[in-house]
C-alpha atoms as a printed R data frame, in Angstrom:
    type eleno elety resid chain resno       x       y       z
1   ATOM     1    CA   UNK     A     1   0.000   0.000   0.000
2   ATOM     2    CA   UNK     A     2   1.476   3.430  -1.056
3   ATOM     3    CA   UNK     A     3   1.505   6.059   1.191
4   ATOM     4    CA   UNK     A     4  -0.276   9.067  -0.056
5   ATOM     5    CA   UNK     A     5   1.708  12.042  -0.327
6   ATOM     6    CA   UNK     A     6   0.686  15.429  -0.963
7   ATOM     7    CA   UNK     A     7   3.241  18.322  -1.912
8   ATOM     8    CA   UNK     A     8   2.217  22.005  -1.075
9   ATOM     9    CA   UNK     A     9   5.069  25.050  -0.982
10  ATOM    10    CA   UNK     A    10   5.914  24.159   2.468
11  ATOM    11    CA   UNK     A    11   6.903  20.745   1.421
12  ATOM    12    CA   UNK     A    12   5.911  17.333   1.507
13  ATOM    13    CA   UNK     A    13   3.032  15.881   3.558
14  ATOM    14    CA   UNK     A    14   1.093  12.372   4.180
15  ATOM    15    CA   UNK     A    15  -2.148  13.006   3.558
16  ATOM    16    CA   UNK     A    16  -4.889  13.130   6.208
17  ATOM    17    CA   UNK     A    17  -6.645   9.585   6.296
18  ATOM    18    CA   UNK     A    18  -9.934   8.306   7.847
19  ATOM    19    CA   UNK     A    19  -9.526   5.712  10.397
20  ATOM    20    CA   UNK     A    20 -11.483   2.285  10.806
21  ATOM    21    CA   UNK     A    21 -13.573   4.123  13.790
22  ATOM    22    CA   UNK     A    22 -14.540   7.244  11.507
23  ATOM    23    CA   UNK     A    23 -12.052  10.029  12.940
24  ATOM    24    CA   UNK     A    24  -9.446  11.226  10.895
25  ATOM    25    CA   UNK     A    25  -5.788  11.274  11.143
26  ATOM    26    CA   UNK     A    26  -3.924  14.568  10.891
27  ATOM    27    CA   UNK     A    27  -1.672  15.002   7.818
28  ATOM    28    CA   UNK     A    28   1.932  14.743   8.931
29  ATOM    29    CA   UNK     A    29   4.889  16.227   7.521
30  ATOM    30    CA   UNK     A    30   7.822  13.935   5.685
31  ATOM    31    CA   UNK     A    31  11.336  14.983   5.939
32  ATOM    32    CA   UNK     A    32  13.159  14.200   2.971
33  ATOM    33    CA   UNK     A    33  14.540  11.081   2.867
34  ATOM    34    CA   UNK     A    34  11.582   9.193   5.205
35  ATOM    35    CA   UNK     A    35  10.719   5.852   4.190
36  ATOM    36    CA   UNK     A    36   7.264   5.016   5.415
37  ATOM    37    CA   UNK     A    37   7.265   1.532   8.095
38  ATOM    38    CA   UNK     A    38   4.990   0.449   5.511
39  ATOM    39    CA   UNK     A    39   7.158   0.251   2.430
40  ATOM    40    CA   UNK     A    40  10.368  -0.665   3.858
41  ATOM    41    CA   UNK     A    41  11.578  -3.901   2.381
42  ATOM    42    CA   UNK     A    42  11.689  -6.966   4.902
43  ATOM    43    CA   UNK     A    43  15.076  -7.700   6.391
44  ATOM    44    CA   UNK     A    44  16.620 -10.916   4.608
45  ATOM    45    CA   UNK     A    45  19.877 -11.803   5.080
46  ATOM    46    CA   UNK     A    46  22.075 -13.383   2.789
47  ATOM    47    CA   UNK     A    47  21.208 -17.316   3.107
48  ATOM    48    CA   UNK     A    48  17.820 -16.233   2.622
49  ATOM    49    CA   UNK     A    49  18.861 -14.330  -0.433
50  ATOM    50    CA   UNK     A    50  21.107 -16.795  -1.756
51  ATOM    51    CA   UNK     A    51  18.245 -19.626  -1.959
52  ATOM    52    CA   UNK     A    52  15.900 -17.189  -3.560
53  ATOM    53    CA   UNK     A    53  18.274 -16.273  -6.329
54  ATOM    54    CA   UNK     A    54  19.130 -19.790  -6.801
55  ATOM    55    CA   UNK     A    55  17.175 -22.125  -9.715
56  ATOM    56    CA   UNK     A    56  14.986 -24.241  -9.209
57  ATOM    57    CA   UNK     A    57  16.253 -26.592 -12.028
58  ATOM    58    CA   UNK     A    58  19.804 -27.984 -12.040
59  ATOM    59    CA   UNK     A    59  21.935 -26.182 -14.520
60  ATOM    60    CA   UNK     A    60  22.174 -26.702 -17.900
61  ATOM    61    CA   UNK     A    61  18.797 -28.407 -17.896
62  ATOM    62    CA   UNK     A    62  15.906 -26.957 -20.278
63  ATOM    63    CA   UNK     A    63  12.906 -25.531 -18.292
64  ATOM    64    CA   UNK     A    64  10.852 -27.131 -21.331
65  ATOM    65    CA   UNK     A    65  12.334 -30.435 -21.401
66  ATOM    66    CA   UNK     A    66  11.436 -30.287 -17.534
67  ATOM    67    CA   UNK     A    67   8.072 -29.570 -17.983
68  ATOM    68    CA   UNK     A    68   7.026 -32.244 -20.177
69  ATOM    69    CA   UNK     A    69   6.600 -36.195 -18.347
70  ATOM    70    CA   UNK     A    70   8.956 -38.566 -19.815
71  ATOM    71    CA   UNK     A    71   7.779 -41.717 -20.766
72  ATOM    72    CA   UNK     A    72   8.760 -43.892 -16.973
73  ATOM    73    CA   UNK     A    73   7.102 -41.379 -15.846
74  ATOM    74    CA   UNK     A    74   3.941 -42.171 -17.425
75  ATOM    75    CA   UNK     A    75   3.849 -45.910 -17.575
76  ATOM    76    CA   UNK     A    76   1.560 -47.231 -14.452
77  ATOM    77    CA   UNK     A    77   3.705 -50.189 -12.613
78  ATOM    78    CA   UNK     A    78   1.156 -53.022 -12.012
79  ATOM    79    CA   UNK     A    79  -0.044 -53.777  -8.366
80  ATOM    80    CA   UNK     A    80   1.405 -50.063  -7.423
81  ATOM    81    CA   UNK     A    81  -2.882 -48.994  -6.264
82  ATOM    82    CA   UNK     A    82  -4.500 -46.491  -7.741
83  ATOM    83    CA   UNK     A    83  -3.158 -42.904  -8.959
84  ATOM    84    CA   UNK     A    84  -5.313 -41.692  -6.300
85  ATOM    85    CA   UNK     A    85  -4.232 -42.953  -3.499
86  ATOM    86    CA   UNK     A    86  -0.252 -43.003  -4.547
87  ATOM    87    CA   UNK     A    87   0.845 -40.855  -2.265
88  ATOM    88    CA   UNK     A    88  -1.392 -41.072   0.768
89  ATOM    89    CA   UNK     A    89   0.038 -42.771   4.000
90  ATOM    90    CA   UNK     A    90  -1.647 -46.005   5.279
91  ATOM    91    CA   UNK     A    91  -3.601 -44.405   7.710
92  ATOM    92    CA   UNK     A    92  -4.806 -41.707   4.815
93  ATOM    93    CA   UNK     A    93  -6.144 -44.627   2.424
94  ATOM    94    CA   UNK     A    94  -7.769 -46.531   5.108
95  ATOM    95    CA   UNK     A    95  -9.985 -43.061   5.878
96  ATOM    96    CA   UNK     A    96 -10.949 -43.432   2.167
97  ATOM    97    CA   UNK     A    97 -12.125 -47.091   2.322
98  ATOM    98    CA   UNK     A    98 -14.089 -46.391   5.493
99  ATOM    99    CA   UNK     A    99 -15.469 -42.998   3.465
100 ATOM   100    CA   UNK     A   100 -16.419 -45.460   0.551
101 ATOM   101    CA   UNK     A   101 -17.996 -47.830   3.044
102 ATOM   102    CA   UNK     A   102 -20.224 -45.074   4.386
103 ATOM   103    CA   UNK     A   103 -20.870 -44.306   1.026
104 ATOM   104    CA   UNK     A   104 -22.252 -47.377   0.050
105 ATOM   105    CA   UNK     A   105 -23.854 -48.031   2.829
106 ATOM   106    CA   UNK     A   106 -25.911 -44.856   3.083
107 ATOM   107    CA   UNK     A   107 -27.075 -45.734  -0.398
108 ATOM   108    CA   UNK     A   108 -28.447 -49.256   0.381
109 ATOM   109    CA   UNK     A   109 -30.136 -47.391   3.436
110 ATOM   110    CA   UNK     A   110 -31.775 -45.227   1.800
111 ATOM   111    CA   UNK     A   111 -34.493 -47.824   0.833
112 ATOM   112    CA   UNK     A   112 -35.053 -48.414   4.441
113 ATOM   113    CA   UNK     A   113 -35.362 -44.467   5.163
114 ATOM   114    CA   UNK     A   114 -39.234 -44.110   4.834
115 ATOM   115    CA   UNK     A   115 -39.784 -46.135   7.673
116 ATOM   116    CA   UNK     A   116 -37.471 -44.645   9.784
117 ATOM   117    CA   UNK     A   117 -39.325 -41.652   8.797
118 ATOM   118    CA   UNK     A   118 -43.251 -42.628   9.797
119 ATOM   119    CA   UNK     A   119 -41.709 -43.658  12.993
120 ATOM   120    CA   UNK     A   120 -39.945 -40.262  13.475
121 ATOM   121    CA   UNK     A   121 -43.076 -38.056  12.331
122 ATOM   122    CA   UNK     A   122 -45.556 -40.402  14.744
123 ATOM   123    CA   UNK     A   123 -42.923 -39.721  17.479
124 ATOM   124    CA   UNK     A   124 -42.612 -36.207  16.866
125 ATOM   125    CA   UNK     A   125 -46.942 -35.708  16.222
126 ATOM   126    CA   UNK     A   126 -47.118 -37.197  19.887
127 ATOM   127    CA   UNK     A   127 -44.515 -35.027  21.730
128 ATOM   128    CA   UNK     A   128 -46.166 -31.670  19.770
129 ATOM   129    CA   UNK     A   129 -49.399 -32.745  20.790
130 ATOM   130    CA   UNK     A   130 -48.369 -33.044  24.565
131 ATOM   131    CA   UNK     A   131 -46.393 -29.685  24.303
132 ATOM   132    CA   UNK     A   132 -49.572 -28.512  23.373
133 ATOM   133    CA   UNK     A   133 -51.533 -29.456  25.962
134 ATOM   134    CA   UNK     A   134 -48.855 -28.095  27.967
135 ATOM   135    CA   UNK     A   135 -48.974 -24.860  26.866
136 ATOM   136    CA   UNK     A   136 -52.781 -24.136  27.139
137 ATOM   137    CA   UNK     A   137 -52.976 -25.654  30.878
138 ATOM   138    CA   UNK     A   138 -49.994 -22.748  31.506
139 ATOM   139    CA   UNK     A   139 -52.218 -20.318  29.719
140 ATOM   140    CA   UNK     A   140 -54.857 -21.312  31.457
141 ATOM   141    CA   UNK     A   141 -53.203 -20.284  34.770
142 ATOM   142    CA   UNK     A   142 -52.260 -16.938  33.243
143 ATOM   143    CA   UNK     A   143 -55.515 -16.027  32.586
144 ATOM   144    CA   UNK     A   144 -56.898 -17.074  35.960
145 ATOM   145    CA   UNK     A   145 -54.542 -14.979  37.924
146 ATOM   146    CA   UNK     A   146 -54.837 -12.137  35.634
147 ATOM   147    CA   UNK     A   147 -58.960 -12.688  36.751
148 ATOM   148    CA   UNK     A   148 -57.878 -12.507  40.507
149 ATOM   149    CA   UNK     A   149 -55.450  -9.665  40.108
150 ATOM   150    CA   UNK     A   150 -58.538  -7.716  38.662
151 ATOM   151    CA   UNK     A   151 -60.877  -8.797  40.988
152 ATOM   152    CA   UNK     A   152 -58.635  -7.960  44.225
153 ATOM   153    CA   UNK     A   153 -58.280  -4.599  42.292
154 ATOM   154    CA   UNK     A   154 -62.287  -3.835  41.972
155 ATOM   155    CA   UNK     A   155 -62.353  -5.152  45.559
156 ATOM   156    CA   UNK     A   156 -59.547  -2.390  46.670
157 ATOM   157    CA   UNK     A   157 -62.072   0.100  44.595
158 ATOM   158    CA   UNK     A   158 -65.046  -0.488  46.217
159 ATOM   159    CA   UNK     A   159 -63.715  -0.263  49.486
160 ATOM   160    CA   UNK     A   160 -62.476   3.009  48.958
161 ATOM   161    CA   UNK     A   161 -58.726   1.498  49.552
162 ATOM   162    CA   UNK     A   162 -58.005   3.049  46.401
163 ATOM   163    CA   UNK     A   163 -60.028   6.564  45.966
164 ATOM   164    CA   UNK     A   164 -58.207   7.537  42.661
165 ATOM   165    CA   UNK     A   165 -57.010   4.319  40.051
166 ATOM   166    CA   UNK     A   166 -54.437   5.104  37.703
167 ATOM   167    CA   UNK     A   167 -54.618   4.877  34.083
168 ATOM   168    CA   UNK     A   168 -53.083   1.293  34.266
169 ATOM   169    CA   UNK     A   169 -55.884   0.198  36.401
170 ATOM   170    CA   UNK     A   170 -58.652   1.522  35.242
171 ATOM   171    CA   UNK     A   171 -57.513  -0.218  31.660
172 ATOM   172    CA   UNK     A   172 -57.094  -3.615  34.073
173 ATOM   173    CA   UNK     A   173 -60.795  -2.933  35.474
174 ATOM   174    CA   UNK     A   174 -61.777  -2.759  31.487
175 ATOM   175    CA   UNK     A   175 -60.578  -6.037  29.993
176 ATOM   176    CA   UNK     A   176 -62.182  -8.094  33.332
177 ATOM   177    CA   UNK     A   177 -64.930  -9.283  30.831
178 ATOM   178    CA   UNK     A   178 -62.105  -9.917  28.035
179 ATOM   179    CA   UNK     A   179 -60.314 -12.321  30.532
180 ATOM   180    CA   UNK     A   180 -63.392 -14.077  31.536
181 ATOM   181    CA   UNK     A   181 -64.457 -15.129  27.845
182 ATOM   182    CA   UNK     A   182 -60.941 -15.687  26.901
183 ATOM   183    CA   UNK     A   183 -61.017 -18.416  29.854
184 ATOM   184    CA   UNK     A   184 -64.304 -19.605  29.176
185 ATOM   185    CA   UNK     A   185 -62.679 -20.061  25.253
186 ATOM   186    CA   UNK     A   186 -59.581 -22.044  26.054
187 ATOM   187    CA   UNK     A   187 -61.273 -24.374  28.678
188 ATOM   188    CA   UNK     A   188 -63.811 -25.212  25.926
189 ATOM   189    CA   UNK     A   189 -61.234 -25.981  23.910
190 ATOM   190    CA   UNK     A   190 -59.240 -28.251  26.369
């Protein structure tokens, strides 16, 4: 990545740059002769130098001629295995004949699949069914203490406990008869 660099009379600046977070950077001034951290080059010394400038190919030999398989190359030798699997360790080809196995196998059980199926859906029907029931017994409760709440608050009313309900509980007073048909609805339904 090239560092940015602006020139004005005064000199030579890095431009001002937006960071990740949205704020911006302010632009700095370069002295002559600054190398950004950036672009300096990586440190290698000379071994690591050496084997970089070094061929790959032995000398004298054509990088063409390389390229191209010669004929040993090509020719299969008999009860070697399979192209494959030539050079995977022991432990890598037995992975792949377990991996076939599966394979195979998963294929010959996939006739047997639809039962497994029906038995799955009839097991799953049964456990929605009892969630079910589950749920509108809990609802039921709801809605019965919601009842009480609103009838210990018309009680508090009447007895002049309360002289001024809120807005909150004058709405509770309100949906009394809601609550007692929405009970009456889910017990019919149970």
């Amino acid at each position: 990545m090239a560092t940015p660099y602006v020139t004005d009379e005064s000199g030579k600046y890095i431009a001002a740059t937006q960071r990740p977070d949205g704020t911006w950077r302010k632009p700095r001034r370069v002295k002559d002769g600054y190398v950004p951290q950036e672009e300096v080059p990586v440190y290698e010394n000379k071994y690591v130098k050496f084997f970089k400038s070094k061929p790959d190919l032995p000398p004298g030999l054509n990088p063409t001629d390389a390229a191209q398989p010669t004929q040993q190359q090509q020719q299969k030798i008999p009860g070697c295995g399979d192209s494959d699997t030539a050079g995977l360790s022991k432990s890598a080809k037995r992975n792949m004949k377990r991996k076939e196995k599966r394979k195979q196998q998963q294929q010959q059980g996939q006739d047997g699949d639809a039962d497994v199926e029906s038995v799955s859906n009839a097991v799953e029907n049964v456990s929605i069914s009892e969630t079910a029931a589950a749920e509108k017994a809990k609802k039921i409760k709801n809605v019965k203490k919601k009842l009480r709440q609103v009838e210990e608050l018309q009680q508090k009313v009447d007895s002049g406990e309360i002289k001024q309900p809120t807005k909150d509980q004058l709405e509770k007073l309100g949906r009394a008869k809601a609550l007692q048909e929405e009970l009456e609805q889910l017990e019919q339904d149970s």
